[in-house]
DRENSEKE-227525 format. One line per 5 residues: their letters; for each residue x negated, y negated, z of C-alpha. Coordinates in steps of 0.5 Angstrom, whole numbers. Layout:
A	X/Y/Z | ...
This chain:
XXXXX	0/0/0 | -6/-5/2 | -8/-4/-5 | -3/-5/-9 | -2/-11/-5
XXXXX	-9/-14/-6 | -8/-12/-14 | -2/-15/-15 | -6/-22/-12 | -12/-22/-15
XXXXX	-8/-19/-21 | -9/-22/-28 | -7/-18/-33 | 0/-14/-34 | -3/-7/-34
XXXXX	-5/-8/-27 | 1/-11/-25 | 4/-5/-27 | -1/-1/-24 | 0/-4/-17
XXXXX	7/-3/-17 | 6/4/-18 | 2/5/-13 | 7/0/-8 | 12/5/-10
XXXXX	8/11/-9 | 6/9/-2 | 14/7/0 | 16/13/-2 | 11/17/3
XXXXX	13/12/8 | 20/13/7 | 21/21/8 | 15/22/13 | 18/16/17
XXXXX	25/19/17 | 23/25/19 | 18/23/24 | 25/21/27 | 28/27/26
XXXXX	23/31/30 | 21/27/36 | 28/25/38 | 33/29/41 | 38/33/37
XXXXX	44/30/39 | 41/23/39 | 38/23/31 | 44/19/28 | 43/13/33
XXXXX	36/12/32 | 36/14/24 | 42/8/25 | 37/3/28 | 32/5/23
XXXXX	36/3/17 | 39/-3/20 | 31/-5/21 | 32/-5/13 | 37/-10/13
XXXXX	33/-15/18 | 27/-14/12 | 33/-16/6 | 35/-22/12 | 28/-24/13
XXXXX	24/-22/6 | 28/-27/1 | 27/-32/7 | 20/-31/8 | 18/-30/1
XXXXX	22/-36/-2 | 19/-41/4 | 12/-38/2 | 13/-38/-5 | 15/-45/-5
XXXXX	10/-49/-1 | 3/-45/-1 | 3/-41/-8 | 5/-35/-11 | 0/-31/-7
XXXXX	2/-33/0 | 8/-27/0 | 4/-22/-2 | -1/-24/3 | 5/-25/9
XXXXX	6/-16/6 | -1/-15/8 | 0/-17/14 | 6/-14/17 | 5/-8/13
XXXXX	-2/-8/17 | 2/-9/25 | 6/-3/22 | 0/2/20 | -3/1/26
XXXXX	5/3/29 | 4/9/26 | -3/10/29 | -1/10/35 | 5/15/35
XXXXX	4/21/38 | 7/27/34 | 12/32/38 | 6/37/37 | 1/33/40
XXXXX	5/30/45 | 4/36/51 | -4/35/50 | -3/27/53 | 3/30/57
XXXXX	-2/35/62 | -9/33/60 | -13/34/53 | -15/42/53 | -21/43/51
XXXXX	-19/49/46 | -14/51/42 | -13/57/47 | -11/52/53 | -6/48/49
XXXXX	-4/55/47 | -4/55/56 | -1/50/57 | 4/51/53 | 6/57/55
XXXXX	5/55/62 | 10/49/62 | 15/53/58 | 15/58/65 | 16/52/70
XXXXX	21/49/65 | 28/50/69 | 24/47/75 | 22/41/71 | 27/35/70
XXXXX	28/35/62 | 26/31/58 | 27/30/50 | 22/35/48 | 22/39/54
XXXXX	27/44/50 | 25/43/42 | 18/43/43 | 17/50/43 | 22/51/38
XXXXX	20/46/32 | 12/49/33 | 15/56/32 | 19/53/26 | 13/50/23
XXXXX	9/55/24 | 12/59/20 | 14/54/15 | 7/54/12 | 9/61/11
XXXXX	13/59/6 | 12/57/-2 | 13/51/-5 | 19/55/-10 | 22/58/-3
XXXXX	23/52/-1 | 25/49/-8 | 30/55/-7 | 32/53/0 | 35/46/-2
XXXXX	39/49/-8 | 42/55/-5 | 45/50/2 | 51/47/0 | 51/43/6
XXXXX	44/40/5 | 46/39/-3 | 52/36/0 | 47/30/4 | 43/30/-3
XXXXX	49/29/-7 | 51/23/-3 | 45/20/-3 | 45/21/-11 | 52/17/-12
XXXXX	50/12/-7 | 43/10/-12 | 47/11/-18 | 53/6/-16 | 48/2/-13
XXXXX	44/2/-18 | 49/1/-23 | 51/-6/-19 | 45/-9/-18 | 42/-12/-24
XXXXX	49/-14/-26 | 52/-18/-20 | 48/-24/-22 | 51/-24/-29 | 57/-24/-27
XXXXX	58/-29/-22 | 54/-33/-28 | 60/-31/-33 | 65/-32/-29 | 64/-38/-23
XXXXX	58/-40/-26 | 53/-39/-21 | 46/-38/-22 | 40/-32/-18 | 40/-36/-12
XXXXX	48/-36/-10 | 47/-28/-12 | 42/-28/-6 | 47/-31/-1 | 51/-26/-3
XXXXX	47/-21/-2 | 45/-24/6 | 52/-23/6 | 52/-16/6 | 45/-15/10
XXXXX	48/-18/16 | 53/-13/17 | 49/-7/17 | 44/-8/22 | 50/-8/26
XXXXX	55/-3/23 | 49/2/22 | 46/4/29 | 54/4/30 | 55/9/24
XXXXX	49/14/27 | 52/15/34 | 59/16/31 | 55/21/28 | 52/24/34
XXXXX	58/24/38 | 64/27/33 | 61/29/27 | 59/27/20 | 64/29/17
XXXXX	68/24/21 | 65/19/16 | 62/22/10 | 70/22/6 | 73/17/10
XXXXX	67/13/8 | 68/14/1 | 76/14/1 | 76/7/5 | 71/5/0
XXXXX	74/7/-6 | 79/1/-7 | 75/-4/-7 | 72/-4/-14 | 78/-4/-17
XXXXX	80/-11/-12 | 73/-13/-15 | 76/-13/-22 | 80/-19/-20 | 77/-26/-23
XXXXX	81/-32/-19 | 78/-32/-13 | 70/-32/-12 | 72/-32/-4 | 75/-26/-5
XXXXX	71/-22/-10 | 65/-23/-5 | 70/-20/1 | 71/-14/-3 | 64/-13/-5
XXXXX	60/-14/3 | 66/-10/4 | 65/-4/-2 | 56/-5/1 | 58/-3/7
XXXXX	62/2/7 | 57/5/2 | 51/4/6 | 56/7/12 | 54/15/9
XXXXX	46/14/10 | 45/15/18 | 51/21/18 | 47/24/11 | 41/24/16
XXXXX	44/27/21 | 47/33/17 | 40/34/13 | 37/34/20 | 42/40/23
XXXXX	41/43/16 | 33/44/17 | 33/46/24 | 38/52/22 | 33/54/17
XXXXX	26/56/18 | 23/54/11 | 26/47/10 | 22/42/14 | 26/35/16
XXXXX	20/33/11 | 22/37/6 | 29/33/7 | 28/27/7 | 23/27/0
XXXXX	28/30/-3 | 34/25/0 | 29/20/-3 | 28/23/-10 | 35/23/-11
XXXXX	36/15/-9 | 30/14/-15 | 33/19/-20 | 40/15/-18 | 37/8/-18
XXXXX	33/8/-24 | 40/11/-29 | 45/8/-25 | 40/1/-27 | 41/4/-35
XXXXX	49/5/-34 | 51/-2/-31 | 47/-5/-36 | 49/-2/-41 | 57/-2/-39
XXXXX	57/-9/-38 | 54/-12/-45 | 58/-7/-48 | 64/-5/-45 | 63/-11/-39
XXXXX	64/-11/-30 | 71/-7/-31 | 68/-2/-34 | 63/-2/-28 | 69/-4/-22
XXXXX	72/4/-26 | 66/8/-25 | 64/6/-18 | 71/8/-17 | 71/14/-20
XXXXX	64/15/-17 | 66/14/-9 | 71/20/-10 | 68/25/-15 | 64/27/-9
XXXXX	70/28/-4 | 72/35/-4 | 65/37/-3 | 64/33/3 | 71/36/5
XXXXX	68/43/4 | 61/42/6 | 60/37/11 | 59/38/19 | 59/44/24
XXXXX	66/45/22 | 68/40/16 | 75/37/15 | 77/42/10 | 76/48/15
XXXXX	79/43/21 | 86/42/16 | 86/50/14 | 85/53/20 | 89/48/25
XXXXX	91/52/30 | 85/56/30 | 78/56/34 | 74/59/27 | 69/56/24
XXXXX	67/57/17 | 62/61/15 | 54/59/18 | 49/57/13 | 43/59/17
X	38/63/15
């Protein structure tokens, strides 16, 4: 990341921005999915979606705070001074990660360093035989677990794992969502600008205001959204979301009102982003349940199809409104919000809805998918 943002201020060639930006993406994609997983393997299990809600509504203070620093900067010291405002926050933030101490690391500080592996091993053990006379602590409980887990996920091949993703249908139901959430998105994004322009009148910067609109919201609603998660369930969120957030891209087909179009779509922006900490939580279940599926390998592939989705849901709004124009976009996220819904009914939570409706007056629950 330091890299990259030391090219693009020195950069005197386009082939070198492109380059640079290359990199900035590869370095935010790792971020990322290790950061997240990172999450998932150091928290309590039944508080995983009310710590992924505060780290998602961290990025909404960056999208508060990011256009205001980089415009401020911009303006009076140069177009240098933004990049050189990243370096130094993602510096705070590499030093962050060099001092967090990893759940597998974390007994070793907890009752000294051993000086072998065969005396971690000692203490390990020694600790889990006086557990029940411990006061239990967030790791007390997995930490034996999710060491044997990882043991013996590095037994397995990277096509086993490949495998592992494709044959759970609820980690592909959590992959899935966040597919339809890069693709609407990305269909939006570049053409949002163009219609306040064509319709109101309103030029890249109003388009920003509205955008802060959205960001504002979400640091609130996001932690909210995760402890939900944690305490009902996902699939208490993940079809109600996409069935509240159905209506409003048609309402934003309307033209008369600008306040009203700008209600719809903060509206529409946050009942999406309400899907990100309950599809963290399930991805989180589903790699605890299974032995070769590590929260690495779900948050990556969570991440690969944000990008997929972003980069082609980008070509269709494009194409949609120079073509077609913004009602053909307003009906293909309509129709994207719910082609998913069946599969989050069938799929998502413990005991999803559908089975919940089915078997209504019956205490089973649909079949496991461990493994």
């Amino acid at each position: 990341m330091q890299v990259a943002l030391l090219l693009l201020i020195f950069v005197d060639k386009y082939a070198v921005m492109i380059l640079a930006r290359t990199i900035q993406g590869l370095s935010c994609s790792i971020i990322w999915s290790i950061g997240f997983a990172l999450i998932c393997e150091n928290v309590e299990k039944k508080n995983i979606g009310r710590q992924l809600g505060f780290a998602f509504s961290g990025m909404s203070i960056g999208n508060i705070v990011g256009p205001a620093a980089g415009g401020g900067l911009y303006t009076t010291l140069g177009w240098k001074a933004p990049w050189i405002f990243c370096m130094i926050v993602c510096s705070v933030e590499l030093l962050g990660r060099w001092l967090a101490v990893e759940q597998k690391d974390l007994t070793k500080y907890q009752h000294g360093s051993p000086t072998s592996s065969e005396e971690a091993t000692n203490t390990i053990a020694s600790s889990s035989n006086n557990r029940q006379s411990l006061d239990h602590t967030p790791y007390s409980d997995q930490a034996a677990n999710d060491q044997t887990n990882r043991d013996e996920r590095k037994k397995e091949s990277a096509l086993q794992v490949v495998k592992f993703l494709f044959t759970l249908p609820r980690s592909l139901t959590g992959i899935a969502v966040n597919f339809r959430l890069g693709l609407i998105l990305g269909a939006i994004d570049p053409t949002l600008t163009l219609r306040l322009r064509d319709q109101w009148g309103k030029d890249s910067h109003f388009a920003g205001l509205v955008y802060l609109a959205t960001a504002v919201p979400c640091l609130i609603t996001s932690p909210v959204e995760g402890w939900l998660a944690d305490k009902i369930g996902a699939e208490w969120i993940l079809s109600p979301a996409a069935i509240l957030s159905a209506p409003f891209p048609l309402l934003m087909m309307l033209s008369k009102s600008l306040p009203g179009f700008i209600i719809c779509f903060v509206l529409f922006f946050v009942l999406l982003n309400s899907t990100l900490a309950p599809v963290g939580v399930e991805v989180a279940a589903v790699a605890a349940q299974n032995r070769g599926i590590s929260e690495l390998h779900q948050f990556a592939a969570l991440n690969l199809a944000w990008s997929i989705s972003g980069a082609v849901g980008t070509i269709i709004g494009g194409q949609l409104y120079d073509h077609v124009g913004w009602n053909a976009i307003c009906w293909f996220s309509f129709a994207t919000s719910l082609v998913l819904l069946p599969m989050t009914m069938v799929y998502t939570g413990e005991r999803p809805l559908f089975y919940r409706m089915v078997y209504k007056k019956s205490q089973q629950s649909p079949p496991s998918e461990e493994q």
